[in-house]
C-alpha positions as CSV (number, residue, x, y, z in Angstrom):
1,X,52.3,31.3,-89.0
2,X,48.7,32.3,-88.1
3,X,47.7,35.7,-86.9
4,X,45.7,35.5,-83.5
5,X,42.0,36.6,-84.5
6,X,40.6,36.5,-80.7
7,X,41.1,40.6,-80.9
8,X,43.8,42.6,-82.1
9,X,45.6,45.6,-80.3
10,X,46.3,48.8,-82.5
11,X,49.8,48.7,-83.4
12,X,50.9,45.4,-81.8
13,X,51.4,42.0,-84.1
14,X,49.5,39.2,-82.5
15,X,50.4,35.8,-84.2
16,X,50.9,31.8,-83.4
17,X,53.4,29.8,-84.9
18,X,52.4,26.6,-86.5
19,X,53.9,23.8,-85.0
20,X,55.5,25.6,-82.1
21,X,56.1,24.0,-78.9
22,X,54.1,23.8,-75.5
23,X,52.5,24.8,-73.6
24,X,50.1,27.0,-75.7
25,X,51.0,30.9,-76.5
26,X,51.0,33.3,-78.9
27,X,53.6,35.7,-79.9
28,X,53.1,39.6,-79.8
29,X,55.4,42.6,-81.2
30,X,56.5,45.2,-82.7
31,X,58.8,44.9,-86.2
32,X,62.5,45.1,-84.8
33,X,61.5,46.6,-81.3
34,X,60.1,43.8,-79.0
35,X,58.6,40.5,-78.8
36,X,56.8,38.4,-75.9
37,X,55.9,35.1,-75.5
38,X,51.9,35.0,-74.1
39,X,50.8,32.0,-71.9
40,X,47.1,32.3,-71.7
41,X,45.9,29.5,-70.2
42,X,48.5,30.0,-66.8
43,X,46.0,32.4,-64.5
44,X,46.7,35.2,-64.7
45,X,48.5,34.9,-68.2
46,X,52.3,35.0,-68.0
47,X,54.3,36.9,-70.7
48,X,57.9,36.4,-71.6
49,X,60.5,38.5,-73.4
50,X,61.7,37.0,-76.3
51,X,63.7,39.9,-77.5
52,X,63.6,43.7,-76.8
53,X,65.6,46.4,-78.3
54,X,62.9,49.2,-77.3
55,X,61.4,48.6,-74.4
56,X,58.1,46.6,-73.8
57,X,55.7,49.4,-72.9
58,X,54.1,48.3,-69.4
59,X,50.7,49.2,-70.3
60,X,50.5,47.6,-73.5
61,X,51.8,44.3,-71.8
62,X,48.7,44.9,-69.1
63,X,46.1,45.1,-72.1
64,X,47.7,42.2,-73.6
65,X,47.0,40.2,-70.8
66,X,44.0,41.7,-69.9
67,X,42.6,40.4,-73.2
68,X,43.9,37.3,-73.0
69,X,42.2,36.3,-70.7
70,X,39.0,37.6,-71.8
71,X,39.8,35.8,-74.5
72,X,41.8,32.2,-73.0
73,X,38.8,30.2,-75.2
74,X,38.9,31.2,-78.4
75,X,42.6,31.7,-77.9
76,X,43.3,28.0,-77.0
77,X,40.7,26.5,-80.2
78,X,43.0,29.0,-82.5
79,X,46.4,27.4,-81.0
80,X,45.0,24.0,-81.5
81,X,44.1,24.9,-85.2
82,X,47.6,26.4,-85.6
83,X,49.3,23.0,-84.4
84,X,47.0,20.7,-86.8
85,X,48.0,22.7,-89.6
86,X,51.1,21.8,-89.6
């Protein structure tokens, strides 16, 4: 497991896991509350619940996005390191 470097959100995990299946995301959550799936490179980036027992606070989903975007480059050469390594 790699930890998304591309920026970081205060009090949100951010991480890819190696050798996880297409098409490229990254994983973002909080310890035993939440965690969504991010697809950057769809436009405008799609998240996905993976599991919630809080709820997914709208606004940080929006900033996630919002920097994923800003960010689909760097976050696509980091997924393609995270699947060579294997």
């Amino acid at each position: 497991m790699g930890r998304v470097r591309a920026f970081h959100l205060a009090g949100c995990g951010l991480w890819f896991h190696t050798g996880d299946h297409g098409p490229p995301h990254f994983h973002a959550g909080v310890a035993d509350a939440w965690e969504i799936r991010v697809y950057f490179l769809q436009e405008p980036p799609e998240p996905e619940v993976k599991f919630a027992v809080k709820r997914v606070s709208a606004k940080v989903v929006r900033e996630i996005l919002k920097l994923s975007a800003e960010h689909r480059a760097e976050l696509f050469e980091e997924w393609e390191r995270s699947q060579a390594d294997e």
